[in-house]
C-alpha positions in Angstrom: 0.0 0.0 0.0 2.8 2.2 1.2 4.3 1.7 -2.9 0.6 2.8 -4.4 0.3 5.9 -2.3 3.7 6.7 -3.1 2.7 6.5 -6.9 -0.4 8.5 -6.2 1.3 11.1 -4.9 3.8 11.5 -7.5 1.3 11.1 -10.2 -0.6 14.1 -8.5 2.7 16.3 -8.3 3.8 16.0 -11.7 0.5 16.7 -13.1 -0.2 19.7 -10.7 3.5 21.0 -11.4 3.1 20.7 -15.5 -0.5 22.9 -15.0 1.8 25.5 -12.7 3.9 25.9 -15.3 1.6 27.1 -18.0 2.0 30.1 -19.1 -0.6 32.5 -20.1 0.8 32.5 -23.6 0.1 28.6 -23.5 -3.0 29.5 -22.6 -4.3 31.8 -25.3 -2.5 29.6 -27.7 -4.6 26.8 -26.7 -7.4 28.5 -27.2 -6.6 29.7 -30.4 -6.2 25.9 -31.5 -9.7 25.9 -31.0 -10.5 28.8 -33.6 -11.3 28.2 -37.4 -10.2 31.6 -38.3 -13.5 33.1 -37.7 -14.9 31.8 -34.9 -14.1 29.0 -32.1 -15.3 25.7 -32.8 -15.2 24.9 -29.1 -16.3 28.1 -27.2 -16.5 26.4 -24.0 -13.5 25.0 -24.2 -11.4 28.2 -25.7 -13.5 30.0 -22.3 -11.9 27.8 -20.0 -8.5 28.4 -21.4 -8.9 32.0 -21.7 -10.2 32.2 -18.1 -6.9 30.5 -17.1 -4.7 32.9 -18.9 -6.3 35.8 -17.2 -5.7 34.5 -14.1 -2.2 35.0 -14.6 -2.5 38.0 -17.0 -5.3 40.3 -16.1 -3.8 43.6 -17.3 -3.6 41.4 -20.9 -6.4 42.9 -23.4 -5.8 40.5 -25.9 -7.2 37.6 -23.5 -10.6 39.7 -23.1 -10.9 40.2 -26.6 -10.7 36.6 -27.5 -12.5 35.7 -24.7 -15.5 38.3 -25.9 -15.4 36.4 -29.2 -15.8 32.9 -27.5 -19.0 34.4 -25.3 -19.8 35.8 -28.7 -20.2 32.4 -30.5 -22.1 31.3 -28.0 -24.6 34.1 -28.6 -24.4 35.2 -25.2 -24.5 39.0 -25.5 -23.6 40.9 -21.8 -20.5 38.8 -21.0 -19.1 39.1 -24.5 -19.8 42.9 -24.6 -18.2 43.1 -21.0 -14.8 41.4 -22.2 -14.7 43.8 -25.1 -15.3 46.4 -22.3 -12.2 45.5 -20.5 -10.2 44.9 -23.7 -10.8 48.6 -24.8 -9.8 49.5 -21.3 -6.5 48.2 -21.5 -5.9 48.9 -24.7 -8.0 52.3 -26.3 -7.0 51.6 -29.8 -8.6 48.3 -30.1 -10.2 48.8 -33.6 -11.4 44.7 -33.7 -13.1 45.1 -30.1 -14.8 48.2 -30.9 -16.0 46.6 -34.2 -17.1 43.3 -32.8 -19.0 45.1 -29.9 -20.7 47.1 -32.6 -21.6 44.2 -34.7 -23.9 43.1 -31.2 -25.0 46.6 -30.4 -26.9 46.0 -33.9 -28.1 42.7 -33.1 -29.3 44.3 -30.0 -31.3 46.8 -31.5 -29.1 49.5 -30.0 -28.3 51.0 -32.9 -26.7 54.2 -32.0 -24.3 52.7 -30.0 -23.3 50.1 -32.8 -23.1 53.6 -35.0 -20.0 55.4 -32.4 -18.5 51.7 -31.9 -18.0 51.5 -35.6 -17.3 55.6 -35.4 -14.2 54.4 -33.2 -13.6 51.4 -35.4 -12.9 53.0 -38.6 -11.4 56.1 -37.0 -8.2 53.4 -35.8 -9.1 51.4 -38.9 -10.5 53.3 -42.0 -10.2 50.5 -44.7 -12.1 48.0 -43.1 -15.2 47.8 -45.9 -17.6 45.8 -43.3 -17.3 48.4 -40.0 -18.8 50.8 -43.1 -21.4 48.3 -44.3 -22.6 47.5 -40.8 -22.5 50.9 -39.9 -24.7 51.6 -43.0 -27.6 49.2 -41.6 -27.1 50.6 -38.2 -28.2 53.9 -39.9 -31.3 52.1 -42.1 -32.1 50.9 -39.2 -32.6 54.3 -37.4 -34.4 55.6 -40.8 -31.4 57.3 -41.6 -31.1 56.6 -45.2 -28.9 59.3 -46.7 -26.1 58.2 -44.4 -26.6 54.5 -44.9 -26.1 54.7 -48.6 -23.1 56.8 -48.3 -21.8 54.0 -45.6 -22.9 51.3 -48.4 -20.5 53.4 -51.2 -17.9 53.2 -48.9 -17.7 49.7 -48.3 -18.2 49.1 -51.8 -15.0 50.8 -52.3 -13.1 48.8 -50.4 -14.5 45.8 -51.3 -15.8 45.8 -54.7 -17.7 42.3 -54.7 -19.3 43.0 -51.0 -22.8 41.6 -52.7 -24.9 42.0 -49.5 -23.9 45.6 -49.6 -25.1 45.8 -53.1 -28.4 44.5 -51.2 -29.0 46.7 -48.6 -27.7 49.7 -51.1 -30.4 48.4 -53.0 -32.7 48.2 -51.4 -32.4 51.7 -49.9 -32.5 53.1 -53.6 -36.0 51.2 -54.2 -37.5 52.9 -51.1 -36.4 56.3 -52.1 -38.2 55.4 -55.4 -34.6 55.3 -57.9 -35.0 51.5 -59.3 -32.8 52.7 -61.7 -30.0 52.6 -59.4 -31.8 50.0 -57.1 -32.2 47.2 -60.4 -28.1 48.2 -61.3 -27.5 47.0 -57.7 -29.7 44.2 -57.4 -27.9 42.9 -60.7 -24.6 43.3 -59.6 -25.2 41.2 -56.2 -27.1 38.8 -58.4 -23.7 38.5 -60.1 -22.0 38.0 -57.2 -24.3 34.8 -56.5 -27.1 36.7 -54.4 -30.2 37.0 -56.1 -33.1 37.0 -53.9 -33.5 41.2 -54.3 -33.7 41.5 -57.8 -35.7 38.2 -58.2 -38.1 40.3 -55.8 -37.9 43.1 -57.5 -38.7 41.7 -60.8 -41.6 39.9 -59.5 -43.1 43.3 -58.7 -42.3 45.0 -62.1 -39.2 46.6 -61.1 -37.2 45.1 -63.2 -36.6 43.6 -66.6 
């Protein structure tokens, strides 16, 4: 028996001293092993990781940011937006935190505040053609169309083949009456393989 306990306990102390000696790093980069590029595949998982490395590096923004994206997978709003919080604390010049926390702010509803997060996003980060298109619905959203279109041109700009931009640009134009300009944007998502606008819009007469 004496032999087994002795075995116990230094299974127990090898495996306690290999978790002490993670790093924070090892951490995040565990996590990160759990991310497609996009998103994480295992949110709980990347969490628990990311929970760890703050532990040992609170003052680190980078671990609130990925941890706001992991709470963000999950759908689970408050906690994500509170990691981006604390990762534009630490670090005021965090153009992806202010975007991402935007990009829930309009899934929220609260569309003025997605508006001055993607105000702060583009003002650190003015090429980034989706912080323009989301900005863009955020303004449709508040009936402001004038200043959605111009948001829509602007990510067009950037990103030429931004179809769903085409869309909502669309769109926008057919309200204001224009489906001259609202058919010419219609096509060009249609060309860019989404066609449920203009197949709409033909249906009602629209166009050809």
């Amino acid at each position: 028996m004496r032999n087994i306990s002795l075995l116990i306990f230094l299974f127990f102390t090898f495996f306690c001293s290999q978790a002490m000696s993670e790093t924070a790093e090892d951490w995040l980069n565990k996590a990160g092993a759990l991310s497609n590029g996009s998103k994480y595949t295992e949110p709980f998982k990347a969490i628990e990781y990311l929970n760890k490395a703050a532990e040992l590096q609170p003052e680190n923004a980078e671990i609130y940011y990925n941890r706001g994206v992991a709470y963000d997978n999950l759908g689970q709003y408050q906690p994500a937006i509170k990691n981006y919080n604390q990762a534009i604390r630490l670090k005021p010049d965090y153009a992806e935190a202010y975007y991402n926390r935007g990009t829930i702010y309009n899934e929220l509803s609260q569309y003025q505040q997605a508006i001055s997060d993607f105000n702060q996003a583009i003002s650190l980060k003015s090429t980034d053609a989706e912080a323009y298109h989301n900005r863009g619905f955020a303004h449709d959203r508040l009936g402001q169309m004038p200043q959605a279109i111009e948001n829509y041109n602007q990510a067009i700009l950037l990103k030429p083949d931004y179809a769903s931009t085409y869309n909502n640009r669309g769109i926008d134009y057919f309200t204001q009456g224009n489906n001259i300009l609202g058919c010419s944007d219609a096509q060009k998502a249609c060309a860019l393989g989404s066609c449920k606008l203009l197949e709409m819009a033909k249906n009602r007469g629209l166009c050809r």
